[in-house]
MDAnalysis code that builds the backbone (N, CA, C; Angstrom):
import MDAnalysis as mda
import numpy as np

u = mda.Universe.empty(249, n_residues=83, atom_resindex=np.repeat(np.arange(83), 3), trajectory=True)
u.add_TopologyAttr("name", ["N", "CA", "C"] * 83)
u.add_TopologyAttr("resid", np.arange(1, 84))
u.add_TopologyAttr("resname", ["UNK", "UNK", "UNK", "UNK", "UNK", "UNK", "UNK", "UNK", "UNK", "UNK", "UNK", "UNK", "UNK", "UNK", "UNK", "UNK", "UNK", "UNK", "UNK", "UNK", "UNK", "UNK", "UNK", "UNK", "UNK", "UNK", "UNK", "UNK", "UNK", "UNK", "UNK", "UNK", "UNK", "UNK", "UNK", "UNK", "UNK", "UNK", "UNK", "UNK", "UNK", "UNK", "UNK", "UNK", "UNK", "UNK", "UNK", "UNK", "UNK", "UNK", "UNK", "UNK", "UNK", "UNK", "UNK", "UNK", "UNK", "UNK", "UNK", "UNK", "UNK", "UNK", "UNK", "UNK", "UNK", "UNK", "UNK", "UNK", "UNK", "UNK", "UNK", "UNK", "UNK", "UNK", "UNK", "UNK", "UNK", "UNK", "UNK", "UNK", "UNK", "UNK", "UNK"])
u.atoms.positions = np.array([
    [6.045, -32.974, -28.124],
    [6.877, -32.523, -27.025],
    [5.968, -31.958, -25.935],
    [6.179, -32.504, -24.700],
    [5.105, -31.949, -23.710],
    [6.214, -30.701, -22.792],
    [5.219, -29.976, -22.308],
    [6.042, -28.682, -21.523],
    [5.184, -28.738, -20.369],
    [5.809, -28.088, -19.474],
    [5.090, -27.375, -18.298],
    [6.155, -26.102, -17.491],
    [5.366, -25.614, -17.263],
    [5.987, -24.016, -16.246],
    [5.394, -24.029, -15.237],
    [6.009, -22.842, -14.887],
    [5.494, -22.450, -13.225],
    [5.734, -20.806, -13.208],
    [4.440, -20.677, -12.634],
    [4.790, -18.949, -12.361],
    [4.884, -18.642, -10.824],
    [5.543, -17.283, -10.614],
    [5.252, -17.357, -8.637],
    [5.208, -15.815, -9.425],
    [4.521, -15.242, -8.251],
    [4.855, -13.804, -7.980],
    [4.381, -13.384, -6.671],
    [4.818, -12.226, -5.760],
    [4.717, -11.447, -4.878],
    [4.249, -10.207, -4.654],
    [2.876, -9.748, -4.437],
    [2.632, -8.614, -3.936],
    [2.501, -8.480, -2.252],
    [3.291, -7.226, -2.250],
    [3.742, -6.470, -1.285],
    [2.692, -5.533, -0.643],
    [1.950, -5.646, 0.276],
    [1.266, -4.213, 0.878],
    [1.292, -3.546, 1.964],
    [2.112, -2.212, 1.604],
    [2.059, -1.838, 3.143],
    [0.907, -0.528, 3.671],
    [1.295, -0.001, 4.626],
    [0.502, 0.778, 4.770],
    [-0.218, 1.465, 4.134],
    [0.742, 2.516, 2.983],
    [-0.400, 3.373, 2.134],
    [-1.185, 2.525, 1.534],
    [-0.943, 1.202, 0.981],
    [-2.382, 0.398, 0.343],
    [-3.453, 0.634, 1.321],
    [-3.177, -0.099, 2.488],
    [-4.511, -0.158, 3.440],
    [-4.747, 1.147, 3.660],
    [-4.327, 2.371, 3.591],
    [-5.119, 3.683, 4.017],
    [-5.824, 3.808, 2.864],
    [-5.178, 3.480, 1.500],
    [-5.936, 3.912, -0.120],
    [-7.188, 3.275, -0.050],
    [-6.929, 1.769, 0.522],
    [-8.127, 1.237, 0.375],
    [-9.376, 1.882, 1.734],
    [-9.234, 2.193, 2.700],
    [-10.204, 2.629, 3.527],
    [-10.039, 4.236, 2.830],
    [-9.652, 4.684, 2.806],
    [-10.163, 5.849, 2.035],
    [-10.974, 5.690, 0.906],
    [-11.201, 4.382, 0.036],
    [-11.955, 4.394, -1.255],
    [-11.284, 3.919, -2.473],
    [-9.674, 4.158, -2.284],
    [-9.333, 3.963, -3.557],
    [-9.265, 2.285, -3.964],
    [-8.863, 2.208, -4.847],
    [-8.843, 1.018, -5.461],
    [-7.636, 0.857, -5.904],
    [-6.708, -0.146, -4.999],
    [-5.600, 0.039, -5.568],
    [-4.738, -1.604, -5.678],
    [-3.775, -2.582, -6.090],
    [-3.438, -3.326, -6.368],
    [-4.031, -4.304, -7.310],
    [-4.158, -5.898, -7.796],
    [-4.685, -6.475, -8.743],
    [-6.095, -6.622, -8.225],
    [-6.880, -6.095, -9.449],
    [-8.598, -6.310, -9.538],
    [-9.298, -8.179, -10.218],
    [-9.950, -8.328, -10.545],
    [-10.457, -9.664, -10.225],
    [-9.518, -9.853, -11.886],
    [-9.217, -10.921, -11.878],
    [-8.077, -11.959, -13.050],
    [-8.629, -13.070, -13.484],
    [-7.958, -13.495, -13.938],
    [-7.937, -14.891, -14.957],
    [-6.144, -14.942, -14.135],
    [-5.946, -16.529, -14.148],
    [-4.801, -16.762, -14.356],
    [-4.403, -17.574, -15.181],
    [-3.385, -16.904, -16.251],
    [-3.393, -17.093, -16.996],
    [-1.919, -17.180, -17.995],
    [-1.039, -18.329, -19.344],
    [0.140, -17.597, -19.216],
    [0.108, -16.649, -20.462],
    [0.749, -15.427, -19.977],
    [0.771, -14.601, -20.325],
    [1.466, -14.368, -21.605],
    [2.726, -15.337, -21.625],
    [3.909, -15.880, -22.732],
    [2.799, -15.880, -24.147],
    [1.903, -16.799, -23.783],
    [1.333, -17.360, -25.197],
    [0.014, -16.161, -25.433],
    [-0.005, -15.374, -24.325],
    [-1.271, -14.571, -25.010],
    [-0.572, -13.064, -25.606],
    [0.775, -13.108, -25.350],
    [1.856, -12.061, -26.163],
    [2.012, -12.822, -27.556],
    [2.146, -14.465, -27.566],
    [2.612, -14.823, -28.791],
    [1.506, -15.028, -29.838],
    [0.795, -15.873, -28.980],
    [-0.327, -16.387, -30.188],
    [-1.761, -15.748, -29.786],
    [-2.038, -14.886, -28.810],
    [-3.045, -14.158, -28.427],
    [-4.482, -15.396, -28.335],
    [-3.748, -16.424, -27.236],
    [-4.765, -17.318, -26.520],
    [-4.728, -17.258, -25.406],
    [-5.648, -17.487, -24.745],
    [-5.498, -17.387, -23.160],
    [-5.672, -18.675, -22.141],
    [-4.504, -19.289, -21.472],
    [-4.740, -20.806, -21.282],
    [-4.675, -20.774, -19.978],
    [-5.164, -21.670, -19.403],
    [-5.292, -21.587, -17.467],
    [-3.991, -22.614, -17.090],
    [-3.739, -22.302, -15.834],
    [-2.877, -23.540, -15.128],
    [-3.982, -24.637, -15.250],
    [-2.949, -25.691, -14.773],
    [-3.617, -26.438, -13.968],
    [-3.833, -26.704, -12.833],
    [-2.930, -26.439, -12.421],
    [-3.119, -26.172, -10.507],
    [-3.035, -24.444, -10.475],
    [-3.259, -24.152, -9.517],
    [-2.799, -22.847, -8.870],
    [-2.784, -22.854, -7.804],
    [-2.326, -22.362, -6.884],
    [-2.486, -21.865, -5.005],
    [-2.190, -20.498, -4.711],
    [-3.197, -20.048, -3.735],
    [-2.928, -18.430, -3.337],
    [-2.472, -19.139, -1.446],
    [-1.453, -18.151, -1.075],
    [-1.188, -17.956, 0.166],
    [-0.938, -16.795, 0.079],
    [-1.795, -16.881, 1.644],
    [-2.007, -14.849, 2.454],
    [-1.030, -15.277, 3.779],
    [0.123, -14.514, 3.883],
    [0.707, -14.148, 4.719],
    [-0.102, -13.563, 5.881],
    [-0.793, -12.386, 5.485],
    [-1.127, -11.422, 6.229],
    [-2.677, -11.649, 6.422],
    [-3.554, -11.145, 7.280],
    [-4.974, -11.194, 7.048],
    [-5.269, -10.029, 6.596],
    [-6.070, -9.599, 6.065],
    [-6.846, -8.426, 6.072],
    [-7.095, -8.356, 4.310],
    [-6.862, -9.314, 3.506],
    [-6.707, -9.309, 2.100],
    [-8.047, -9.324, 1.388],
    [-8.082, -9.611, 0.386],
    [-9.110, -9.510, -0.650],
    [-9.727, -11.108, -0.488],
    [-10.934, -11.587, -0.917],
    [-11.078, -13.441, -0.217],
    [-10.678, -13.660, -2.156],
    [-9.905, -14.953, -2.185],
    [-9.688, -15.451, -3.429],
    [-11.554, -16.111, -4.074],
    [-11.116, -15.588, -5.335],
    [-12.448, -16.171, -5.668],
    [-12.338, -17.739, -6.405],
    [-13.047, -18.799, -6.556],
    [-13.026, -19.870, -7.878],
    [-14.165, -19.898, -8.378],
    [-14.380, -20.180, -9.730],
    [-15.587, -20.603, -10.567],
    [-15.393, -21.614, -11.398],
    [-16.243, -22.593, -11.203],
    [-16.138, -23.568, -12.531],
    [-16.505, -23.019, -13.662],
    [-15.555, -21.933, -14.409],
    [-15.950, -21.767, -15.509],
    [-14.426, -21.552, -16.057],
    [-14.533, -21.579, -17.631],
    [-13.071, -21.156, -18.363],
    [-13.029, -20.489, -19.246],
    [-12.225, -19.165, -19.007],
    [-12.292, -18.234, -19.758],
    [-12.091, -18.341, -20.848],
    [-12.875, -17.720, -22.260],
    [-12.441, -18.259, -23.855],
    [-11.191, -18.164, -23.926],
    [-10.504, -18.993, -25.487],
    [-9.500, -19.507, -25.387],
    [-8.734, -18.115, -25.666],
    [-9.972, -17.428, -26.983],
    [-9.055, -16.327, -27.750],
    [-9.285, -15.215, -26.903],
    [-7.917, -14.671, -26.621],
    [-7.954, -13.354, -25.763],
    [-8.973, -12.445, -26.149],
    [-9.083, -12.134, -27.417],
    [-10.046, -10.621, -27.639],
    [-11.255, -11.075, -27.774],
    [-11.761, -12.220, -27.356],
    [-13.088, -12.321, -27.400],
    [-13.670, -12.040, -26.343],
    [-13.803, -10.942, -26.150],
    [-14.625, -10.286, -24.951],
    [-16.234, -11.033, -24.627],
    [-16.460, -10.578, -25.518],
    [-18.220, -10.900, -25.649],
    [-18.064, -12.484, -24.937],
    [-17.489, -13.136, -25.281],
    [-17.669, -14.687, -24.719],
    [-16.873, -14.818, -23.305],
    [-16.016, -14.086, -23.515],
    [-15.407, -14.256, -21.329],
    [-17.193, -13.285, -20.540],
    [-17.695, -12.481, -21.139],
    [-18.863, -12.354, -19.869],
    [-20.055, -12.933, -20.452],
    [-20.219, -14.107, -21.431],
    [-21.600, -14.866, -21.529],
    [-21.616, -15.870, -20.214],
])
């Protein structure tokens, strides 16, 4: 049986972000994996899309990063997501 999904989500930033952030703080999502989340609650693997797309409404954002690389499959293997 083949499957496929789709995720969307929306972050919102208004002002107090941009003052937190020129003040220093660190505030909304820090660098990710995307990833679904479903199967790393169920079977604690971590699997990529296959496509993804970021759109910025606004300018002033964070720059999206890519790497040809793929994060290990098994979530708690730390040691192998930073070899």
């Amino acid at each position: 049986k083949k499957t496929s999904c789709a995720e969307w989500w929306v972050q919102m930033r208004g002002r107090t972000a941009t003052k937190a952030r020129a003040e220093g703080v660190v505030s909304g999502i820090g660098f990710h994996w995307d990833t679904d989340e479903d199967l790393v609650d169920q079977a604690g693997v971590r699997v990529c899309p296959q496509l993804s797309t970021v759109t910025y409404l606004t300018d002033g954002a964070s720059p999206t990063v890519v790497f040809d690389k793929f994060p290990p499959l098994d979530y708690s293997d730390d040691a192998a997501l930073y070899a």
